[in-house]
C-alpha positions as CSV (number, residue, x, y, z in Angstrom):
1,X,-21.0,83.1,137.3
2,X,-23.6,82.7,134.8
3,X,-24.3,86.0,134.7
4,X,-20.6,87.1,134.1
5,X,-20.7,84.4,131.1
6,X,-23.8,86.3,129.6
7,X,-22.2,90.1,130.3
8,X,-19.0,89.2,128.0
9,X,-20.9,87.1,126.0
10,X,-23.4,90.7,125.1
11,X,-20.2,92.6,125.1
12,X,-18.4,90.8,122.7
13,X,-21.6,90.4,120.2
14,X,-21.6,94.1,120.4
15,X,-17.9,95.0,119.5
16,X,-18.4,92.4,116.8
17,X,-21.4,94.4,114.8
18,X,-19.5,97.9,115.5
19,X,-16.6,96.4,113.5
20,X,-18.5,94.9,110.7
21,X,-20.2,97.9,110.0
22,X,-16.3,99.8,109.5
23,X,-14.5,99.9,106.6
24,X,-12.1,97.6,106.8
25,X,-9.9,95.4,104.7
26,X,-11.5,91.3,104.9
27,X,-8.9,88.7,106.1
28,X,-10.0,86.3,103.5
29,X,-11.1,86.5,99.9
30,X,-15.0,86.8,98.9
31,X,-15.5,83.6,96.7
32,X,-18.8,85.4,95.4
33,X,-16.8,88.4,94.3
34,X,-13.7,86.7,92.6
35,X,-13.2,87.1,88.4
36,X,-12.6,83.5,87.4
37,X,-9.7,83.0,85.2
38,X,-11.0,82.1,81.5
39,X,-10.5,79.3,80.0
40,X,-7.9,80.2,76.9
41,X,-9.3,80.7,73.3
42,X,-8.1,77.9,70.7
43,X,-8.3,80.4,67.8
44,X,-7.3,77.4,65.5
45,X,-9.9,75.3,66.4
46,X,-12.9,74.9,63.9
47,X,-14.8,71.9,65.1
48,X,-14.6,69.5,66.9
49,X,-16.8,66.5,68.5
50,X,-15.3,64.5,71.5
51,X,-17.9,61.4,71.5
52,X,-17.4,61.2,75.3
53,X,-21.0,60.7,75.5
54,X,-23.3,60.9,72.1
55,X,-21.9,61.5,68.8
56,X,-23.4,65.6,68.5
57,X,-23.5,67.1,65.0
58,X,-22.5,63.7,63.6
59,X,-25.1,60.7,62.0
60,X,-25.0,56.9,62.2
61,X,-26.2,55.9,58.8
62,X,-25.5,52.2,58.7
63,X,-25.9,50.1,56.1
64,X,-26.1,46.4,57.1
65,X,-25.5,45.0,60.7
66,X,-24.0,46.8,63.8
67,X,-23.9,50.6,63.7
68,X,-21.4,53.1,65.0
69,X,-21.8,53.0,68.9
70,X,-20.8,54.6,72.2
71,X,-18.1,52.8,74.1
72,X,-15.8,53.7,76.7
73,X,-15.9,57.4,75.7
74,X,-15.4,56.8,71.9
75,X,-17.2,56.5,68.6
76,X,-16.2,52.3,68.1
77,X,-17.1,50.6,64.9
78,X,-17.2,47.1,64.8
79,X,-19.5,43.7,63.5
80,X,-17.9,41.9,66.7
81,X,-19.9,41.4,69.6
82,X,-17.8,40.6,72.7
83,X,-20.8,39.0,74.5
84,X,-21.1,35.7,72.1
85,X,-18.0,36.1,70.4
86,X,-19.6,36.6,66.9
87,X,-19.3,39.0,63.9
88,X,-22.1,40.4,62.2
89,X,-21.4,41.9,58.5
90,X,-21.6,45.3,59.1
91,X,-21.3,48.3,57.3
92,X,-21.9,51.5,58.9
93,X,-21.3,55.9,58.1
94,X,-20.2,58.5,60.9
95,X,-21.2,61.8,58.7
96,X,-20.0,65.1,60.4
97,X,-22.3,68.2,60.3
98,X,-21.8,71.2,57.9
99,X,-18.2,72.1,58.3
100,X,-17.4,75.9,57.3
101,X,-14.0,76.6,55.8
102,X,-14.6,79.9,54.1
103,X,-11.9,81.8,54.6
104,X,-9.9,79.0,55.5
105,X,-6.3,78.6,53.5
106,X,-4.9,75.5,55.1
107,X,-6.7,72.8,57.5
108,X,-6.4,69.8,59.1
109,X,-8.3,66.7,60.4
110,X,-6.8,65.2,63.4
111,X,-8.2,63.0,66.5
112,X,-7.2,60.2,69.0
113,X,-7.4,56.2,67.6
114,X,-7.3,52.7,68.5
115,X,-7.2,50.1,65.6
116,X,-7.2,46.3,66.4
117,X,-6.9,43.5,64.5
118,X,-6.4,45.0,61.2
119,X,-6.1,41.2,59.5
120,X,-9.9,40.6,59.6
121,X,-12.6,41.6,57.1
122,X,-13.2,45.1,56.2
123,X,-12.3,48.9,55.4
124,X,-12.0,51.7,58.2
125,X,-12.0,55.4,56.4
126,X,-11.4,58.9,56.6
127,X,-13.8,60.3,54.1
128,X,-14.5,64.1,53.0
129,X,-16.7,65.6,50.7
130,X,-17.9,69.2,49.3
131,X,-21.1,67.6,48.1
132,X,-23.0,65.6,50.0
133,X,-26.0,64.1,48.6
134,X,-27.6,62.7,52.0
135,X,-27.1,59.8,51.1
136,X,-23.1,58.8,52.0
137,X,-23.9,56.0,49.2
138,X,-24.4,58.3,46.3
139,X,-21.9,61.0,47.2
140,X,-18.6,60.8,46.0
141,X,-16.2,61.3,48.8
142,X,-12.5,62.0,48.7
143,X,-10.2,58.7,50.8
144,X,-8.0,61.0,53.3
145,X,-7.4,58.2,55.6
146,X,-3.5,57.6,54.8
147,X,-2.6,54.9,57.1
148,X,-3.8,54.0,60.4
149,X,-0.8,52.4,62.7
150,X,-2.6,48.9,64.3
151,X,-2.7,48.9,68.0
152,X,-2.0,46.2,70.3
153,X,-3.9,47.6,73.9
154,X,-6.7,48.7,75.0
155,X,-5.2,51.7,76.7
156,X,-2.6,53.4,74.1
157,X,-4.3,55.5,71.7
158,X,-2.4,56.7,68.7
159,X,-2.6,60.0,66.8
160,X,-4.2,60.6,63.3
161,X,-3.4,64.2,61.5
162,X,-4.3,64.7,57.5
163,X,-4.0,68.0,55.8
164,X,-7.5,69.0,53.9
165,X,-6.4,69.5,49.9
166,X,-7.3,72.6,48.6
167,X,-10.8,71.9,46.6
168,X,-12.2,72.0,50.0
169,X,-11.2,75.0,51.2
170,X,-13.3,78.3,50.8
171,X,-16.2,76.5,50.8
172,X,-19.0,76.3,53.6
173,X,-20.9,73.0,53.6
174,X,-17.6,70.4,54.0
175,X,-18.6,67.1,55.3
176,X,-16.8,64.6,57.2
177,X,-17.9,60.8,57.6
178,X,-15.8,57.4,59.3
179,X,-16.8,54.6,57.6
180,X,-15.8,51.0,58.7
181,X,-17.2,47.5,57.5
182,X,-16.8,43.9,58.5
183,X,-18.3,40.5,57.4
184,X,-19.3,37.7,59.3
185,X,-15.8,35.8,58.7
186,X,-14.3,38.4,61.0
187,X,-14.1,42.1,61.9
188,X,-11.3,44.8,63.2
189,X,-12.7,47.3,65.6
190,X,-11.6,51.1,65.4
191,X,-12.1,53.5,68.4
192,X,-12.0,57.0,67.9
193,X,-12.4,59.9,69.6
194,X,-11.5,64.0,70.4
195,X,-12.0,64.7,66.5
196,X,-11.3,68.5,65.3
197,X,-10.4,70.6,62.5
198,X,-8.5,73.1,62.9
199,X,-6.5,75.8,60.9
200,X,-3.4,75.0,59.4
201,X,-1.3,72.2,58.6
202,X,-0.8,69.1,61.5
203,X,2.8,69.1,63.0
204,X,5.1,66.2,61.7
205,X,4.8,63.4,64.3
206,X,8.5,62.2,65.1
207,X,9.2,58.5,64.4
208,X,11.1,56.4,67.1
209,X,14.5,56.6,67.2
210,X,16.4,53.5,66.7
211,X,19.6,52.3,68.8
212,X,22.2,52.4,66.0
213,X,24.5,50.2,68.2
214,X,22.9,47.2,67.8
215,X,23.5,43.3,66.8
216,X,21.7,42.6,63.7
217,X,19.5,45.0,61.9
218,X,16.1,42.6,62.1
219,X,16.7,41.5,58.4
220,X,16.2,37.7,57.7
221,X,20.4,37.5,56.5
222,X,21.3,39.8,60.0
223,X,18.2,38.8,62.9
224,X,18.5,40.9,66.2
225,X,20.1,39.3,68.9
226,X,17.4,39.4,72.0
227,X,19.4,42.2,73.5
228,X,19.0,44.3,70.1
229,X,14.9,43.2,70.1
230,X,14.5,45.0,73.9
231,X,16.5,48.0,72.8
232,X,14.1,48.2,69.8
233,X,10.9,47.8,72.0
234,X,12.1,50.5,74.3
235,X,12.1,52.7,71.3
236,X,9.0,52.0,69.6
237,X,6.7,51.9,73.2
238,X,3.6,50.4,73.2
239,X,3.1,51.6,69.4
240,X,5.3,49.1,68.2
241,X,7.1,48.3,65.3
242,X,5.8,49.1,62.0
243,X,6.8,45.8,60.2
244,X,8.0,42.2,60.9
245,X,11.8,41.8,62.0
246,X,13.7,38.5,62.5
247,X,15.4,37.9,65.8
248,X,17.4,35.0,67.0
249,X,17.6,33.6,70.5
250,X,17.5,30.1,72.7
251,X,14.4,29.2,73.9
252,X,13.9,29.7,77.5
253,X,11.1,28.3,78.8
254,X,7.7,27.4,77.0
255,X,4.7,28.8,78.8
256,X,2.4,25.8,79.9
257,X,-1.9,26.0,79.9
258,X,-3.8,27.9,77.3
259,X,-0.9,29.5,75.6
260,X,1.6,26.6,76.1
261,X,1.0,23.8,73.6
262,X,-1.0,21.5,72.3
263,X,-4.0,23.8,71.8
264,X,-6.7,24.5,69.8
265,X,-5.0,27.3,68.1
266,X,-1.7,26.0,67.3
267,X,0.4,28.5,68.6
268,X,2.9,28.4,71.6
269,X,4.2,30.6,73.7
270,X,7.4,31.1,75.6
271,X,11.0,33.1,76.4
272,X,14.2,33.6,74.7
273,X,17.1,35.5,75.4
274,X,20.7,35.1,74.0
275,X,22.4,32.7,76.5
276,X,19.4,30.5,77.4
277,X,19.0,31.5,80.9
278,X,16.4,34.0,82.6
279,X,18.2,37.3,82.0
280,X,17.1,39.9,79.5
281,X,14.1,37.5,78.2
282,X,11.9,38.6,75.2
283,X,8.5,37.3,75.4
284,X,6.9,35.7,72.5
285,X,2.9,35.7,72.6
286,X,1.6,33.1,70.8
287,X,4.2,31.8,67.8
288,X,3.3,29.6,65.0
289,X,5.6,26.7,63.7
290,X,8.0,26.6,60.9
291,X,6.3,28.1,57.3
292,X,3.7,29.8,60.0
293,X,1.9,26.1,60.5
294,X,0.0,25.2,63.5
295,X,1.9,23.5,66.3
296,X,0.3,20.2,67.4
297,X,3.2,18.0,68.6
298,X,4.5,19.1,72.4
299,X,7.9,17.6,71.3
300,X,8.0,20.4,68.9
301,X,10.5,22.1,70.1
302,X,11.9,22.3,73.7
303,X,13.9,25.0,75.9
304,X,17.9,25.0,74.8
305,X,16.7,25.2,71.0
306,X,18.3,28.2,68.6
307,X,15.1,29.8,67.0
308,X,14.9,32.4,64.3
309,X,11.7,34.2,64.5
310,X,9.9,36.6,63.0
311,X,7.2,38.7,63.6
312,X,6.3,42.5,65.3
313,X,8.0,43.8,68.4
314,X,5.9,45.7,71.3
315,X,6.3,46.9,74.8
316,X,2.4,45.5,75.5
317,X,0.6,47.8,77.5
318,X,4.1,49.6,78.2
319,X,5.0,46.5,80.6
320,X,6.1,44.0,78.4
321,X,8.4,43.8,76.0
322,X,7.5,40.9,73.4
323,X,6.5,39.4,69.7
324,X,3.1,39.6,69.4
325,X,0.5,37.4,68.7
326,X,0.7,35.7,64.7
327,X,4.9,35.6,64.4
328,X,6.2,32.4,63.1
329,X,9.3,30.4,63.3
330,X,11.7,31.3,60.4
331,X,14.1,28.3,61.4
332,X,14.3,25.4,64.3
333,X,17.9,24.5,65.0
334,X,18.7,26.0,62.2
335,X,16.4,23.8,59.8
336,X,13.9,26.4,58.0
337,X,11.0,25.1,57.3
338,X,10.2,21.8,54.4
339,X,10.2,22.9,50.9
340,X,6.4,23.0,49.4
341,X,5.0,19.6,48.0
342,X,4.4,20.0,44.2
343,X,1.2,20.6,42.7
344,X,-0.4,17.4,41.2
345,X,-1.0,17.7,37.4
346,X,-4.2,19.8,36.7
347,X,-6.8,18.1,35.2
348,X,-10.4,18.9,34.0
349,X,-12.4,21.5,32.8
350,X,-14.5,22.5,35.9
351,X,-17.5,21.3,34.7
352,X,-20.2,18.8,36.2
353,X,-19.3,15.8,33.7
354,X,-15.2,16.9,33.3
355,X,-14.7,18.3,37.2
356,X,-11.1,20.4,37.7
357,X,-9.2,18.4,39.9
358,X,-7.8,20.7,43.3
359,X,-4.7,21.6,41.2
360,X,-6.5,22.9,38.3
361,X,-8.8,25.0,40.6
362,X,-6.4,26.8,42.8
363,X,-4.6,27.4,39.2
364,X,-7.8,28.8,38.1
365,X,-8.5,30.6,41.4
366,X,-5.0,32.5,41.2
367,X,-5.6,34.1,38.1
368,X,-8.8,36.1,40.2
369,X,-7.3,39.5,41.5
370,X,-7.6,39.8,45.1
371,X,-11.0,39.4,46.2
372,X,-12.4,38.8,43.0
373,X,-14.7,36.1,42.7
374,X,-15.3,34.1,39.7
375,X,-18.3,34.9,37.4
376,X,-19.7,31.4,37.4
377,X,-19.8,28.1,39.4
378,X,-17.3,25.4,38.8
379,X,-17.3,21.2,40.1
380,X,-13.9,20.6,41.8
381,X,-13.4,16.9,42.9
382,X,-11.0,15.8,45.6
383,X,-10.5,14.2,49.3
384,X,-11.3,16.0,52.4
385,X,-8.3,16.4,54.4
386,X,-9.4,18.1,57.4
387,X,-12.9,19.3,58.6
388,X,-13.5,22.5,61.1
389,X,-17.3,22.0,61.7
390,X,-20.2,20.7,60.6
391,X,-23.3,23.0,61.9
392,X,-26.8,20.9,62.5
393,X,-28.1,23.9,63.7
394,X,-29.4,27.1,62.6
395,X,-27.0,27.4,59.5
396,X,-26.6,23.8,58.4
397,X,-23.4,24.4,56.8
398,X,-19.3,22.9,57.5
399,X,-16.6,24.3,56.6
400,X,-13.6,21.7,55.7
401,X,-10.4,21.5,53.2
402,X,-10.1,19.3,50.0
403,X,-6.8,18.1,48.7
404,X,-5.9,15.7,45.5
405,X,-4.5,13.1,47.7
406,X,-6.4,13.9,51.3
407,X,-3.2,15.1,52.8
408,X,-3.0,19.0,54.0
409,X,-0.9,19.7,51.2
410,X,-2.0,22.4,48.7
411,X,-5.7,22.5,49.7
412,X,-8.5,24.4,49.2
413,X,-10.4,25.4,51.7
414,X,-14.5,24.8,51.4
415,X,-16.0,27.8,53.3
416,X,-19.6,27.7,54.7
417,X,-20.7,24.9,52.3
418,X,-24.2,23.5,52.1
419,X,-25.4,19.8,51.3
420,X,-25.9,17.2,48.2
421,X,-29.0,19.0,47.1
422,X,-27.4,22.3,48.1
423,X,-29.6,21.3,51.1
424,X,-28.8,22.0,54.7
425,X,-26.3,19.5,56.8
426,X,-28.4,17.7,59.5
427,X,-25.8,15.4,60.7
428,X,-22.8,15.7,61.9
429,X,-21.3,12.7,60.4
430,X,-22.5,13.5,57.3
431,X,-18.7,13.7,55.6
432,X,-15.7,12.9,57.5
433,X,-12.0,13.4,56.1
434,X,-11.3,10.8,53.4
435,X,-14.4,11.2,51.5
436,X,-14.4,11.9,47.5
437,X,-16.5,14.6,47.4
438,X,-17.5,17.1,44.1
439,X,-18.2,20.4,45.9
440,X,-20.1,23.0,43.1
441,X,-20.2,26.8,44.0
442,X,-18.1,30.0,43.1
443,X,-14.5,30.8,43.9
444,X,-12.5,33.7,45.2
445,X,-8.9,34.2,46.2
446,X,-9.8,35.7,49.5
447,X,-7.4,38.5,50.1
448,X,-4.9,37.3,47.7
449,X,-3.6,34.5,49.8
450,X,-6.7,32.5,50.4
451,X,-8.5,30.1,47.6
452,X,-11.5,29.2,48.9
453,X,-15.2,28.7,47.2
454,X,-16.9,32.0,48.8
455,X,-18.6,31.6,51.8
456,X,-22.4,30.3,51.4
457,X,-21.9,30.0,47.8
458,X,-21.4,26.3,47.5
459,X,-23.0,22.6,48.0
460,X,-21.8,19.2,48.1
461,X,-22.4,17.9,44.7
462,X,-21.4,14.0,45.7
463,X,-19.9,12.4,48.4
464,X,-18.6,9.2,47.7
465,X,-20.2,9.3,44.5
466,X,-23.7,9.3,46.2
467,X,-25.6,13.4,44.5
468,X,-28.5,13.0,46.7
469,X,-30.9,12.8,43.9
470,X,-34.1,10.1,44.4
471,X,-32.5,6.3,43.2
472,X,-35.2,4.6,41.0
473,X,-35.2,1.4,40.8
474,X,-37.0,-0.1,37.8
475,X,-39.9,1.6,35.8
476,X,-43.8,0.4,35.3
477,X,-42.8,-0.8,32.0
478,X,-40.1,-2.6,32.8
479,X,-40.3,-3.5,36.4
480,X,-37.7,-5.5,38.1
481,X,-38.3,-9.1,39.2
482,X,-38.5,-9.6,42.9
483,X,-34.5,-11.5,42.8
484,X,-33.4,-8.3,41.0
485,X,-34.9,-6.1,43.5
486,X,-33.2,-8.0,46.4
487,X,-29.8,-7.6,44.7
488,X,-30.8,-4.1,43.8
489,X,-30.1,-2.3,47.5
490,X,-32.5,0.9,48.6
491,X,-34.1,3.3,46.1
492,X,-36.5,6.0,47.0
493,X,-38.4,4.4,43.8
494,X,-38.7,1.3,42.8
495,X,-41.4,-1.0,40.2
496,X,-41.5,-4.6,41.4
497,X,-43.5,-7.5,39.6
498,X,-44.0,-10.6,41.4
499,X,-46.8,-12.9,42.5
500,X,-48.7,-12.7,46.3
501,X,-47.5,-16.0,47.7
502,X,-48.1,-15.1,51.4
503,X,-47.6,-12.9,55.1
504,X,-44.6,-12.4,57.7
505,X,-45.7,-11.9,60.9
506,X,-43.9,-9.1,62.9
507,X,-41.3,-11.9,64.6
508,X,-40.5,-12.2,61.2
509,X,-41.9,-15.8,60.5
510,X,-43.9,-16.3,57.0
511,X,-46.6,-18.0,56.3
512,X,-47.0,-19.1,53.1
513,X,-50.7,-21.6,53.3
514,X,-54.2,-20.3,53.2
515,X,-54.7,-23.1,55.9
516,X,-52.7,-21.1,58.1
517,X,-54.5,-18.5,60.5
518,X,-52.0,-15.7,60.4
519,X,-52.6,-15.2,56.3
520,X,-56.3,-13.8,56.7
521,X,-54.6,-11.5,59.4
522,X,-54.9,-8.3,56.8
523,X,-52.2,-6.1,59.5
524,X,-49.1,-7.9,58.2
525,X,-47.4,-7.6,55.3
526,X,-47.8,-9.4,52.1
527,X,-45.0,-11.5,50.5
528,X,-45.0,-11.1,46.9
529,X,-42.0,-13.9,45.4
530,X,-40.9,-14.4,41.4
531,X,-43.2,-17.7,40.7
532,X,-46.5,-18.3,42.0
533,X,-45.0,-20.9,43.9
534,X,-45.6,-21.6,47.6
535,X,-43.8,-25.0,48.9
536,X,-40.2,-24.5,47.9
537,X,-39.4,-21.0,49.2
538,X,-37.8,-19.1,51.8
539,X,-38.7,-15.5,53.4
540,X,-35.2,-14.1,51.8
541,X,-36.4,-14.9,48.3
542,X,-39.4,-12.6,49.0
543,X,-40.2,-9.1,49.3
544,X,-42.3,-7.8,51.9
545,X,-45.1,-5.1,50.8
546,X,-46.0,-3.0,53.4
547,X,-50.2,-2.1,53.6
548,X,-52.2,0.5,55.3
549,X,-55.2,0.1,56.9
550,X,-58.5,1.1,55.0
551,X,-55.9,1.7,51.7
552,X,-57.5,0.0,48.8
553,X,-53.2,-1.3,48.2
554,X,-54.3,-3.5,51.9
555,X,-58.4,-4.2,50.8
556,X,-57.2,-5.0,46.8
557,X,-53.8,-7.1,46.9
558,X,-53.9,-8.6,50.4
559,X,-54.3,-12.6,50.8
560,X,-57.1,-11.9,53.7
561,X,-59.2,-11.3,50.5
562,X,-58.2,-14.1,48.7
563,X,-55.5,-13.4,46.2
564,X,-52.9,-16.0,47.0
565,X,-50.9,-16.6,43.5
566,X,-52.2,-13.5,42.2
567,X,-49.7,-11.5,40.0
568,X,-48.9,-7.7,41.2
569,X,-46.8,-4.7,39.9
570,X,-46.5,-2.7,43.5
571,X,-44.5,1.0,43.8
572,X,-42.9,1.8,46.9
573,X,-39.6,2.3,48.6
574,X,-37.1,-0.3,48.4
575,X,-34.8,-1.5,51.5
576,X,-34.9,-3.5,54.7
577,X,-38.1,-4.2,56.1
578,X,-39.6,-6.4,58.8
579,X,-36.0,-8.4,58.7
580,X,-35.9,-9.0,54.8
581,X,-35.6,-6.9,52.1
582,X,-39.2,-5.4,51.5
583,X,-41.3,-2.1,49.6
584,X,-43.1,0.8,51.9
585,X,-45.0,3.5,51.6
586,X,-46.6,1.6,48.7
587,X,-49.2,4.3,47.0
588,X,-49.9,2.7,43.7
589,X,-50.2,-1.3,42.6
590,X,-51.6,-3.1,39.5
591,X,-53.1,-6.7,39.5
592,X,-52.2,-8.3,36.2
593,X,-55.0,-10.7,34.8
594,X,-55.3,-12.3,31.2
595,X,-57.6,-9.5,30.6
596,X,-55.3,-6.8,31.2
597,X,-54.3,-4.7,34.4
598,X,-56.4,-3.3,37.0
599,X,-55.2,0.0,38.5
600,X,-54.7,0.4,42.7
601,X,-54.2,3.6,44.2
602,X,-52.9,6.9,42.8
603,X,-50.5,6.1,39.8
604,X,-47.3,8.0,40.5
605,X,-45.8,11.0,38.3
606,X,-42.4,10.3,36.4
């Protein structure tokens, strides 16, 4: 049997080579022989740079903070870093290659975007130039950025098309650069990627169409019913609409946890629709109060209440239609919000002896353009109303409002602020709302809506009336009598005349007699009183000097070395000490004889 096997086996081998060597059509195609189909030719196409994964013929030349980066396939500029939640000021160049247009009689810059949070700090541009310098700081570039549309996903790029004018065309060495900046206060990010140019002019980019059936046209005198909002976020998709509109409904349902309310933001959010019940909902993301205030009271408002509100409309992420994040309540029940509280009278000049008062300086601040800060410092005096934080730690400064009657009416905002002494904050409780305060730095209205002193340009002048500055408490001339330096409180300096009349032991019991042990004990403290009486007094008519061992103040004035009765002139610091009121870190003393004074220790400077 095994030999049959092997027979056919041979036999069948052998047909097999006889037919391979004919010439004979193949029942399959060669995949080493097959032409593959070219990929078409985009005659149109110029340059272009994806940034999938490096940013090719283009630079990073950054200025301050976080460059341009790699992310997710794009070019990304932003000062925000996701990891600690902080943003850096940052200012940062994306400068294109040579770009040749000779030749060229229309062109166009286009490419794929993401914009967020287009409220924060900074400038995103679309910059070009025929003359670059090198340096993106010294070359004057051409703003081509028209606007950019804000986005509100991750996902849903939009699409960015400007012609190129005509003094760049014909000419070989075009540049192209993305600029973005940001400050510390805040930052938008901007993703970009698939940038060309290409030959002739972009095509016109339809707009949504809008239902022309609807309830209300969005305006505040005709809202959109709820019904009217979906149809409207239907239209617009995920790029949503391009300005506020006002919609009416009943609320719903108000969502409960970190979106419901009270929170640390003071937003809410929750459903409306235009019967009340769960049918044809619109979702609104995070909603101030009335006037756009923060919401801190749950009794706010409730599910059943008629709301006007207003604010952006979006189909987030293409799943869900809503109002995004930063609308407000235009009316409650049909209550719009209170009428603003007047302005107190302004008074003062803005100086340190004739301080504006918070009226006069956000008058003075609103005559700044936007942004503009003013050329000099200026003293404004008010109440704190509310404080965000005081930092203890690396930056030492709080940030907190004044007000000219410590309410949260017409205040002005104290950004980033230092110390009295323009000295770091190292406690917390340093100010708290309700203290007078005279804050001294430089103003700006921050985007045009914002008084504020600018941020790290100001210190607390006084609190409570208190600068800071070293209290001095008599002077060697004139030194104050041990009763006035009782009455006196703490100073940092202080001159005090009296006569040595004993030692207070550290349970805070005098002695007073040189027949007592304790007074040639040279550790404790001397007690220096107005007379160089010894039988009539108390410790709490005296003040206790404080000595140093080996110090000639201890080995000159201290009754150990007999100089009970003996009268003294003694610099230290004045304030509580050993249970009385008392003078440390005594450096320099005087013991006053008939024959003139006799000098102890170093003599301070004043």
């Amino acid at each position: 049997m095994k030999k049959l096997f092997y027979s056919m086996f041979a036999i069948a081998m052998a047909l097999t080579a006889f037919t391979s060597c004919e010439d004979v059509p193949a029942p399959y195609l060669d995949p080493n022989n097959q032409e593959k189909t070219p990929e078409p030719v985009d005659e149109n196409l110029i340059m272009e740079e994806t940034f999938s994964k490096g940013f090719g013929t283009f630079e990073v030349i950054t200025l301050k903070g976080t460059p341009w980066t790699i992310n997710y396939s794009t070019a990304t500029g932003t000062g925000y870093n996701s990891k600690d939640k902080t943003n850096t000021e940052s200012e940062s160049y994306l400068v294109s290659g040579d770009i040749d247009l000779t030749d060229i009689t229309e062109a166009y810059v286009e490419f794929e975007y993401i914009f967020r949070y287009k409220s924060n700090d900074g400038e995103d541009k679309v910059l070009i130039t025929g003359d670059y310098t090198g340096d993106p700081t010294t070359t004057n570039w051409s703003d081509i950025t028209g606007t950019l549309v804000e986005g509100n996903d991750w996902n849903t790029f939009s699409k960015y098309a400007q012609p190129i004018s005509q003094e760049f065309l014909n000419r070989s060495k075009i540049r192209l650069a993305l600029y973005y900046s940001g400050s510390a206060k805040g930052s938008r990010t901007w993703e970009v990627k698939n940038l060309k140019v290409r030959k002739g002019q972009p095509e016109e980019q339809p707009g949504p169409v809008i239902p022309v059936d609807l309830v209300g046209d969005g305006t505040v005198e005709n809202p959109y019913n709820v019904a009217s909002a979906l149809q409207v976020i239907q239209a617009v998709g995920s790029a949503g609409t391009a300005s506020e509109v006002y919609v009416k409904g009943k609320v719903v349902k108000i969502e409960p946890g970190k979106d419901g309310f009270p929170n640390d933001f003071g937003n809410v959010s929750f459903y409306i629709s235009d019967d009340g019940t769960e049918t044809n909902q619109l979702y609104i993301y995070r909603c101030f109060g009335l006037n756009g205030d923060k919401i801190s009271d749950p009794n706010y408002f409730k599910p059943g209440d008629d709301v006007v509100l207003v604010g952006k409309l979006v189909n987030f992420s293409n799943n869900t239609p809503e109002m995004t994040s930063g609308g407000k309540m235009y009316s409650l029940n049909g209550q719009t919000g209170p009428a603003p509280v007047p302005l107190a009278d302004p008074t003062g000049s803005g100086t340190i002896e004739d301080p504006y008062n918070v009226s006069a300086a956000l008058g003075y601040i609103g005559t700044l353009g936007k942004d503009v800060q003013s050329p000099n410092e200026i003293y404004v005096k008010g109440i704190i109303s509310k404080i965000k934080e005081v930092d203890t730690g690396q930056f030492g400064n709080a940030t907190y409002w004044i007000s000219d009657d410590g309410t949260t009416n017409n205040e002005l905002q104290v950004f980033h602020s230092f110390y009295l002494q323009n000295k770091l904050f190292t406690n917390p409780d340093a100010i708290k709302v309700g203290d007078e305060v005279v804050v001294c730095g430089k103003v700006v209205n921050y985007k045009g809506d914002t008084p504020e002193f600018v941020d790290k340009a100001s210190y607390l002048y006084s609190v409570n009336g208190d600068t800071g500055a070293p209290k001095v408490a008599g002077t060697h001339d004139a030194p104050l009598k041990v009763n006035e330096a009782i009455a006196f409180g703490d100073a940092d300096h202080a001159w005090v005349q009296g006569y040595i009349v004993g030692v207070i032991d550290a349970s805070g019991v005098p002695h007073f007699s040189y027949n007592d042990a304790e007074i040639t004990n040279p550790a404790l403290p001397i007690l220096i009183y107005s007379e160089p009486v010894f039988n009539i007094i108390t410790k709490e008519q005296c003040i206790a000097v404080q000595t140093v061992r080996g110090s000639d103040i201890r080995n000159n004035l201290h009754p150990a070395y007999q100089t009970m009765g003996q009268n003294v002139i003694v610099y230290g610091k004045l304030g509580d000490y050993n249970g009385i009121r008392g003078l440390s870190n005594v450096t320099y003393a005087e013991i006053i004889t008939p024959n003139g004074t006799q000098p102890i220790g170093t003599p301070p400077e004043e």
